[in-house]
N, C-alpha and C positions, 0 to 999 in steps of 0.2 A: 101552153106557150112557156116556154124555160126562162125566166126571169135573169138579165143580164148580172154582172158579178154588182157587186155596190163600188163606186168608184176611189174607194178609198182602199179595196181588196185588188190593186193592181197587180195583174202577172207579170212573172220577167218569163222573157223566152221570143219566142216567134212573134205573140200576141202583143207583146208589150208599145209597142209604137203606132199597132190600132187602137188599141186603149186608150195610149196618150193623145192622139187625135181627137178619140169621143170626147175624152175630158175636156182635150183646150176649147173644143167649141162649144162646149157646155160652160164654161167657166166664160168663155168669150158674151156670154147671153146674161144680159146684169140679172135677169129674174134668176139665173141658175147657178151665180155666184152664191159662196161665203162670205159674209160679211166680213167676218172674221180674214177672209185670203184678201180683203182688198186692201189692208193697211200693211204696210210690212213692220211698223213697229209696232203694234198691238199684236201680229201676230207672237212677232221673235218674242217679245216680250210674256204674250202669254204660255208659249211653247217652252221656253228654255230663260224660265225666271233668275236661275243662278249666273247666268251669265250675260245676261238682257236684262236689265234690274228696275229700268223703270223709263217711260215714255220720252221722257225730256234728258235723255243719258246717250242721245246717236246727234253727232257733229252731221256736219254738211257731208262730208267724204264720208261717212257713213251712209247716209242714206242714199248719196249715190250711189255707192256700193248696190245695194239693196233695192235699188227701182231698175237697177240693171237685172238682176237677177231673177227681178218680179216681169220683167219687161220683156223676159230671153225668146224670142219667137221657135216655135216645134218644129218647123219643117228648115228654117233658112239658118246658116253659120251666120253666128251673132259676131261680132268685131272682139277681139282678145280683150280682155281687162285687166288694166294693171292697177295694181291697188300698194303703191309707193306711200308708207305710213313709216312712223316713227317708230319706235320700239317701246313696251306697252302700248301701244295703239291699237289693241282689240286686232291685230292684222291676222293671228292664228284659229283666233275666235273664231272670227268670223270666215274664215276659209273651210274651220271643221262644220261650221253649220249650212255651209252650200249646198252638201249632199244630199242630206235629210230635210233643206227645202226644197230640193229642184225633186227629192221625188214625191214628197207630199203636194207640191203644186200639180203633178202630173204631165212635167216639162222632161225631165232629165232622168233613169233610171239607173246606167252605168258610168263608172268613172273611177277614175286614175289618178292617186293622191301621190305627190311626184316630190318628193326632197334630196337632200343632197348622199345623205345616207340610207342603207336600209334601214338601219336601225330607227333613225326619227323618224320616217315616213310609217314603220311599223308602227309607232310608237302614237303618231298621230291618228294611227285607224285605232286605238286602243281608245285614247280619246273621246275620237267620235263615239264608240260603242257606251263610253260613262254618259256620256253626252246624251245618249240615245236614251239610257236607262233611269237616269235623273231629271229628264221631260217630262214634261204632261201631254206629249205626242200619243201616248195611247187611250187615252179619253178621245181624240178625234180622229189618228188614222190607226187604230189597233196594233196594225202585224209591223208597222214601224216602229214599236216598243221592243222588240225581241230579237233585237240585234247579237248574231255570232258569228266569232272573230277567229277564223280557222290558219293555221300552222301551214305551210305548204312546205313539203319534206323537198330538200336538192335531192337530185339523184349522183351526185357522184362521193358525198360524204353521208356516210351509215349516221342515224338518226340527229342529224343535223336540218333545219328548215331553213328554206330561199326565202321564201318574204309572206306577209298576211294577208289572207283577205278577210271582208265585211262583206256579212248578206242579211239579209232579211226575209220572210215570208211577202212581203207586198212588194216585193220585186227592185230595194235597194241593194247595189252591190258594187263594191269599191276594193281597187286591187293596190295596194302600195308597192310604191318603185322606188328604189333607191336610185342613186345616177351613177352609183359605186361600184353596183353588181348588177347582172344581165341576168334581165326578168324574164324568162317564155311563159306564154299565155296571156299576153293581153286582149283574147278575144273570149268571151263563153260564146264556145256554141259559133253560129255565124254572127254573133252580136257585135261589133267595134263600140269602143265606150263613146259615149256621148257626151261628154264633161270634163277636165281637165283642170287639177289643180296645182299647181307651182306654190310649194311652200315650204320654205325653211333650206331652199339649195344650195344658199351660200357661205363660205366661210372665209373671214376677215385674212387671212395666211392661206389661200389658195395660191400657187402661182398661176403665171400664165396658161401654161403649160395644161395643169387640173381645172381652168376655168373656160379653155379655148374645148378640151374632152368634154367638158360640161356642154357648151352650145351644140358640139356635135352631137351628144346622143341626143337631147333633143331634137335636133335638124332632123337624125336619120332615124332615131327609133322611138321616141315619146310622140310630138306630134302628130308624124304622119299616121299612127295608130289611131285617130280620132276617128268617130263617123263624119261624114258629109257634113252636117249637123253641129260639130262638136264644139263643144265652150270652153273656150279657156279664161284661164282665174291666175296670176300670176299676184302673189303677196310679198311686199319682202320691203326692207330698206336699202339705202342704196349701198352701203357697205363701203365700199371704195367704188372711185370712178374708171376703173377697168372690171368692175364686179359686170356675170350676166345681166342683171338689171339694168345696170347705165350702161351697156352696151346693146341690150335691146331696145333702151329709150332712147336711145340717139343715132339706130341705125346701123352700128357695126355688127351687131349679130348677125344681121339679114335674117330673121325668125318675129315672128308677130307682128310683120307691117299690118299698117291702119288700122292698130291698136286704138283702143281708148285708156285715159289715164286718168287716174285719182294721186294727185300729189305730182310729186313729193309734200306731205304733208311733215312739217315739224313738231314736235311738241309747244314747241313755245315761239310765238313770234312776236318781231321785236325785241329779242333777246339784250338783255343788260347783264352782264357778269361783273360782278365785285368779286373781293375777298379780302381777308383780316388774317392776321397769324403767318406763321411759317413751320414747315415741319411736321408733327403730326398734330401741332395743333391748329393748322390753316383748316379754313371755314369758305366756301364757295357761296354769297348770297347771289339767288334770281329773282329778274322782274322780267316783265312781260304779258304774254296774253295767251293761256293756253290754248290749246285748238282742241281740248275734250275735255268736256268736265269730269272725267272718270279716274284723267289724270292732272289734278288741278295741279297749282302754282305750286303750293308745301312738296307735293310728292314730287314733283319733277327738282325742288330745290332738293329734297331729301338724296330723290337718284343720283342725280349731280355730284354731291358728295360721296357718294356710295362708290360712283363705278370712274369721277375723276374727271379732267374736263376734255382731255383727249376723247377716250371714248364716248364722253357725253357728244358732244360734236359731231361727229362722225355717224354714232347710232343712234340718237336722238333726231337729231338737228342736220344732216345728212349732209353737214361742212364735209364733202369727203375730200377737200383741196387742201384740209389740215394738214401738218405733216403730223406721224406718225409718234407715240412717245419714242425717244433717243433718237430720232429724225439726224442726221449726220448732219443735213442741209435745210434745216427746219427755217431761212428765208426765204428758199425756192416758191415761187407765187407766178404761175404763169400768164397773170395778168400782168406783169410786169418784166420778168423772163424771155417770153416768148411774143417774137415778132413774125408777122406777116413778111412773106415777098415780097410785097406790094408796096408795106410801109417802109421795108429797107429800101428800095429802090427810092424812094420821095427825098433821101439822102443821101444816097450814094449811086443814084444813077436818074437817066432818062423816066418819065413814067413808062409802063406798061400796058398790055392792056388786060384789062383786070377780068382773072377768072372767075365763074361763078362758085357761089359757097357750096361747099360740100362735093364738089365736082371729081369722079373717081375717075376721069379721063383724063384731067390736065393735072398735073403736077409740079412740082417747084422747077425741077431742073430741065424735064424733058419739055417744058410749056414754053419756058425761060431762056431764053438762052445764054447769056454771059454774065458772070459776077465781075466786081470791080477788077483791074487788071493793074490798078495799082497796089503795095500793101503787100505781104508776107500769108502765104497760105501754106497749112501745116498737117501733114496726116496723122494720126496716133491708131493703134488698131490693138485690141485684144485676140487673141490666136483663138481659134474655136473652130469646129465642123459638125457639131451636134445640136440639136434641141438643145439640152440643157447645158450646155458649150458653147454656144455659137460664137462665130466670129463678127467680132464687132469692131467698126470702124470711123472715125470721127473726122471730117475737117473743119479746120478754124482759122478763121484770118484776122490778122489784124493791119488795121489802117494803118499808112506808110505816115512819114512826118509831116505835120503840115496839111495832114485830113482831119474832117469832122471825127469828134468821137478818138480819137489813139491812145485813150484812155483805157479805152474799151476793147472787150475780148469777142470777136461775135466763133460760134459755130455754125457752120453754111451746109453741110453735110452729112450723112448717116447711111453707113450702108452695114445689115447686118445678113446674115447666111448661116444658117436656116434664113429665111423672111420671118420677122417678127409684125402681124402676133403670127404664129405658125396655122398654116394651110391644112386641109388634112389629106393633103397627095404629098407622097414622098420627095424629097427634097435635096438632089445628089449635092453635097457642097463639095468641094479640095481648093488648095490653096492656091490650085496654078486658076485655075476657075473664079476665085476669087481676085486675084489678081486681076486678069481680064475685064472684070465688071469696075474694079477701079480706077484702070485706065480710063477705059471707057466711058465712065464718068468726067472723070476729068476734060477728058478731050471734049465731052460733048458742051461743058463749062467756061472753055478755054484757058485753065488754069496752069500755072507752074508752080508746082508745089517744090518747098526751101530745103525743107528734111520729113522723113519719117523715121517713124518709132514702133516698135512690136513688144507685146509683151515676150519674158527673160527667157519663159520657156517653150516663146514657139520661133524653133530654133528651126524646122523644120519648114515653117510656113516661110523666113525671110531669106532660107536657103533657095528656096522654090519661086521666090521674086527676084534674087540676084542672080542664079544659076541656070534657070531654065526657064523663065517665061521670056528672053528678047529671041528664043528658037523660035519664037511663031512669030509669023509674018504678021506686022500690023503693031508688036508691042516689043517694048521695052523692056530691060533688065533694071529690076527699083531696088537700090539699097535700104537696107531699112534696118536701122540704128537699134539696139536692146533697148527698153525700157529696165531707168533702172532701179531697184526695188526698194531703193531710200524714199523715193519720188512719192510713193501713196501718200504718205503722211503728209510733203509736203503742197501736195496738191489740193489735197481739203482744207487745209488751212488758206490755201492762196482761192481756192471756191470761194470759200466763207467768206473770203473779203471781198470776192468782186461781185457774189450777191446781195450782198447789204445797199439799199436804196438810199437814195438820200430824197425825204419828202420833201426838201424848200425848194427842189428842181424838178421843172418838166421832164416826165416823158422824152426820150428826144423822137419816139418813130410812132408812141400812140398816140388816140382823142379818146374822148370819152363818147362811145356808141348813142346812137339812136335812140332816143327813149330815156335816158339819163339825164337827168337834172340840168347838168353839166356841160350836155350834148354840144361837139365841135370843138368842145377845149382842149386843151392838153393835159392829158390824164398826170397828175401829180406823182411823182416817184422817180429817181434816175438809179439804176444800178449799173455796174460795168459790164455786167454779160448778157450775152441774148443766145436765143437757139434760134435759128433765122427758118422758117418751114413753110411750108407750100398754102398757096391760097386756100382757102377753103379748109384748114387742119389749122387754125390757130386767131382766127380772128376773136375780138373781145368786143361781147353785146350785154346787154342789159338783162336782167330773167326782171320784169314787171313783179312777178308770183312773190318772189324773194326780192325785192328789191336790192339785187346784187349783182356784180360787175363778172360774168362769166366768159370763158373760153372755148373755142371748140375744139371738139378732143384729135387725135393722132387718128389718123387710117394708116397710115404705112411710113417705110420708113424718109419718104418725102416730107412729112411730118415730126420727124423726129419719135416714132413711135417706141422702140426699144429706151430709150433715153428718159422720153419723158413719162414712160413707162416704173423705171429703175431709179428715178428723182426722189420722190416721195418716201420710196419703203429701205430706201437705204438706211439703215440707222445701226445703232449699238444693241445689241441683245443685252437682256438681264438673265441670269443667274436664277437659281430656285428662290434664293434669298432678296430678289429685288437688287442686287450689285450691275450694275450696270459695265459690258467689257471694255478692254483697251480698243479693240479693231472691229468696226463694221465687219456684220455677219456677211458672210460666204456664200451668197445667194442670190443667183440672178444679181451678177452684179459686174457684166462683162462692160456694159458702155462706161460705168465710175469708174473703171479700172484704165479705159481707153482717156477716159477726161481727167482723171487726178493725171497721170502721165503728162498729157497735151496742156495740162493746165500750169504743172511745174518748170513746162520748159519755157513755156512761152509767157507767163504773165512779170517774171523782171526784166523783160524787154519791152513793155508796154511802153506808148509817149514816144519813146527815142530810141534807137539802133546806136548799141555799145560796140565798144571795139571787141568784146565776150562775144555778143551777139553776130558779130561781121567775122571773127573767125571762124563760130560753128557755121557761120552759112557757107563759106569758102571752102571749109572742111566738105561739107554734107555733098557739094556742088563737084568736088574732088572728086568723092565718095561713086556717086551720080556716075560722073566718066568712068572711071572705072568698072561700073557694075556692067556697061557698056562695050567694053574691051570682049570680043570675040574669042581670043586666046585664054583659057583659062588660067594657065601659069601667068600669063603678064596680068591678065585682072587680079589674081591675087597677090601680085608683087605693087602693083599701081596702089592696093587696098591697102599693104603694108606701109608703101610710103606716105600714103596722108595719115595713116593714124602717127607714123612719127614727127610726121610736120606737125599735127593737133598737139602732140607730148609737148614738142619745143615750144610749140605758142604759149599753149598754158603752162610753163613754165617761166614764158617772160614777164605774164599777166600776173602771177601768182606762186612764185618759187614752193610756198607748201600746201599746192595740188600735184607735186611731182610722186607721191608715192606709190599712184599707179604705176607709173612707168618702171619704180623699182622695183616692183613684185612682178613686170611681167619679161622685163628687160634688164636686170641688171642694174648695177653702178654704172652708167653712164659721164664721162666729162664731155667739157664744152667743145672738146675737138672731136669727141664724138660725136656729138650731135650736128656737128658742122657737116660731117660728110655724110650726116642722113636729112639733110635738110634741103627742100625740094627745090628743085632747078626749074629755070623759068618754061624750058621748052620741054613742052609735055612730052613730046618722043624722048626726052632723054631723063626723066624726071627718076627712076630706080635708081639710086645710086648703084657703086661699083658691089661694094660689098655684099651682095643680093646674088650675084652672081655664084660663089659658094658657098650659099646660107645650106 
């Protein structure tokens, strides 16, 4: 009788998932256990001493970690795991040692070690291989000590390699994927790997763009390579809150539902921050309560200092609602910022009847039907037709006199093209198309919007609203005013102001959620701006875990997605030398481009309508009729006559704002301007002299 292999000589191939079956139900029989396989921390501890250092050194999230892994059932898909840890938090550790437990247990034997690069993914199977070689794994499963770590050559550059793999004699073997470059051969043989690791995918400067490519390979070619079977491991901090991570924790991925989850674990909770000094002699003291003795109070104060309190924050402490260092808008806080539909209406209209949270069927505007129909609404738009171009478009209203709030700036609006975050079906934009969906919006709002504005250089896009979108039946010809390029600068300043809060006043539209101390009050803070967005994309609840006041995030652009998107990471770049620049970086940065514009025309009109204010609107509404005019010569002549009525106004308001007029017109006198100054009856409003210009 041929005596079966010993169950520690597992094969890989064909046999290997009979094997795994003899074992689990051999392991399943307590007389047929390891004493040693029933603790997971006396195991890891006795396996892999350099790294596992002693019984009383694995937190709670740890050992969840690890009764998951011990608990993985052979034949059934176990629930994804997300292992949401701090940085130092053993989070790579412990992902390089899954492999060489799930096959020592006789659970798992192939698998897919998955990063953001080839390189670290490579770089992690090297690792594992020290990992393997500096064990005491081969006093109890032999052929898992002799781990090699083989080159896999591309075929299309001469002695150049695609990516690594790990194998072993007892039948471990793991292939690393970068998410960068396109891996063939994720199967040996008819085998699909049975185990999945996510580790190290994300990078703090990803755009959208690189992290929307990231969810898709996943979607379409990492996941679905799993067996039937297959376990995923997904390790990581949250990075920022558009990172994969917090887009797969909350749903926008659409990838890993009914997930389980470990954390977000912090380093330190209860955090207190001091500091002393200035300069390079400031000092950061911590207190608090660590959550891993490995990483006590000194080291974490140590880090702190090390890497700064920005990135402490954020990669630590998983504040990723921080802003950014040189944050442009570093009070933006959308606890405070951002209001519900729901809540705007509790002030400025009727109740409604409230959508459920999270709800991708109803939305702000198409759920909603009308915004206030008192008050001044405004378009601003950046010109764009590409992914990394897009056009983006903004409206914002302000309250008429003699309203709640005319202090205040709200944004009601957001329409971007491409769709942000981007789809991965092609996506036709043009500008007369664009147009279209802005009407269209609007009507469906019942809005009259005062003026718009286009960025200087899309010359093209305002031609294609004034000239050729009122040929189709159903729309308008929209004049749309330059944006002018003094305005950036002054519109961050004028942000800066109207996001500063004032704490000794309520809220005017939140409470403090459910579960908060506080609960029913009015959450403390007033600032002058809001982003107004769709139910279910902006309410503020409580996180118990963290005891912290949170938001929910943007689905689309009903939410303010592009926007609230470009809020946080807008900031000033530094220099090789830490010099910080004059001008916000040039990067994804079409909606601050649309709102510094919209922000400078409209916030010294706040409170009250100036006789500045009642001219541009007279103007704009001029403008309006004219873009209207069928005849293309009288629309451009109706076009020339308001812009000379604007000249003559702002010259009575302000004699030296006249220098435009000189640079594009001439020395003008008053008797000049007399015979270009507009008549009251619109048919007759060209003057004479138009006739042989």
């Amino acid at each position: 009788m041929t005596k079966p292999p010993h169950h520690d000589e597992l094969p890989f191939g064909p046999d290997a998932a009979k094997w795994q079956q003899t074992r689990q139900r051999k392991r399943d029989q307590a007389a047929g256990q390891s004493p040693l396989e029933q603790d997971h921390r006396q195991w890891l501890t006795t396996m892999f001493p350099a790294h596992f250092r002693g019984l009383d050194e694995f937190a709670p999230h740890h050992d969840e970690y690890w009764s998951h892994v011990w608990q993985l059932p052979l034949k059934e898909k176990p629930q994804p795991f997300l292992a949401i840890w701090n940085r130092k938090g053993m989070k790579s550790t412990s992902a390089e040692a899954t492999g060489p437990v799930l096959s020592a247990l006789g659970k798992r034997c192939f698998g897919l070690y998955v990063s953001g690069t080839q390189d670290k993914a490579d770089a992690h199977l090297d690792t594992i291989k020290d990992m393997l070689l500096e064990s005491k794994l081969g006093d109890h499963y032999p052929k898992l000590a002799r781990p090699e770590v083989k080159r896999i050559a591309t075929r299309t550059q001469m002695g150049a390699w695609n990516h690594a793999e790990l194998e072993t004699d007892a039948g471990l073997a793991m292939i690393a994927v970068g998410l960068n470059r396109s891996v063939r051969g994720l199967r040996r043989g008819s085998q699909r790997p049975d185990f999945i690791i996510l580790d190290d995918i994300e990078d703090e400067n990803d755009s959208m763009l690189v992290i929307q490519h990231k969810i898709n390979r996943l979607k379409s070619g990492i996941l679905p390579a799993g067996d039937q079977n297959c376990a995923v491991f997904f390790v990581q901090n949250l990075i920022h809150r558009d990172s994969v991570i917090s887009q797969v924790l909350d749903g926008r991925a659409e990838i890993l539902l009914g997930h389980k989850k470990s954390g977000p674990i912090p380093a330190v909770r209860d955090q207190k921050i001091s500091w002393s000094g200035a300069g390079a002699s400031k000092r950061y003291y911590l207190s608090g309560t660590p959550t891993w003795v490995g990483f006590n109070l000194s080291a974490c104060e140590a880090e702190l200092n090390m890497v700064g309190l920005s990135a402490w924050q954020r990669e630590y402490q998983h504040k990723v609602e921080t802003p950014y260092r040189g944050a442009v808008y570093p009070a933006f806080d959308e606890r405070y910022h951002v209001v519900t539909y729901s809540e705007f209406r509790r002030v400025y209209g009727p109740p409604r009847p409230k959508v459920p949270p999270r709800s991708r069927l109803s939305t702000q505007h198409s759920a909603l039907s009308t915004l206030p129909q008192r008050g001044f609404y405004n378009f601003s738009i950046d010109a764009g037709t590409t992914l990394g171009h897009p056009g983006v478009g903004l409206w914002n209203w302000r309250p008429a006199e003699g309203m709640p709030h005319s202090d205040c700036l709200f944004f009601v609006g957001e329409i971007c093209r491409p769709r942000f975050p981007p789809g991965k079906e092609l996506e036709i934009v043009s500008p007369l198309r664009l147009g279209k969906e802005i009407q269209d919006k609007e009507r469906k709002w019942g809005i009259k919007v005062q003026w718009r504005q286009g960025s200087h250089e899309g010359a093209l896009l305002r031609n294609s609203f004034g000239q050729d979108l009122g040929e189709f039946p159903g729309y308008e010809y929209m004049h749309v005013d330059p944006i002018r390029t003094g305005d950036g600068a002054k519109g961050i300043a004028a942000i800066q102001d109207l996001l500063e809060c004032d704490p000794d006043l309520a809220h005017p539209f939140r409470l403090y959620p459910e579960g908060h101390p506080e609960a029913g009050q009015p959450l403390m803070g007033r600032p002058s701006f809001y982003l107004v967005v769709a139910d279910g994309q902006g309410e503020l609840y409580y996180d118990a875990g963290t005891a912290e006041l949170k938001v929910r995030p943007a689905l689309d652009e009903d939410g303010f997605s592009r926007t609230r998107y470009e809020f946080p990471k807008y900031r000033y770049p530094e220099d090789a030398g830490g010099a910080e620049a004059s001008k916000p970086l040039k990067l994804e940065d079409d909606a601050m481009d649309a709102m510094k514009a919209a922000v400078a025309r409209s916030k010294p009109y706040l409170q009250r309508l100036t006789n500045e204010e009642r001219i541009q609107m007279e103007y704009h509404a001029g403008m309006q009729r004219a873009a209207e005019e069928a005849d293309p010569a009288r629309r451009t002549a109706l076009a020339m006559s308001e812009l000379y009525w604007l000249k003559r106004k702002e010259r009575e308001e302000k004699q030296s704002d006249w220098g435009w007029g000189h640079e594009f017109f001439g020395d003008l006198d008053d008797d000049d301007l007399d015979r270009l100054d507009r008549l009251h009856d619109p048919e007759n409003k060209v003057p004479n002299w138009w006739d042989g210009f």
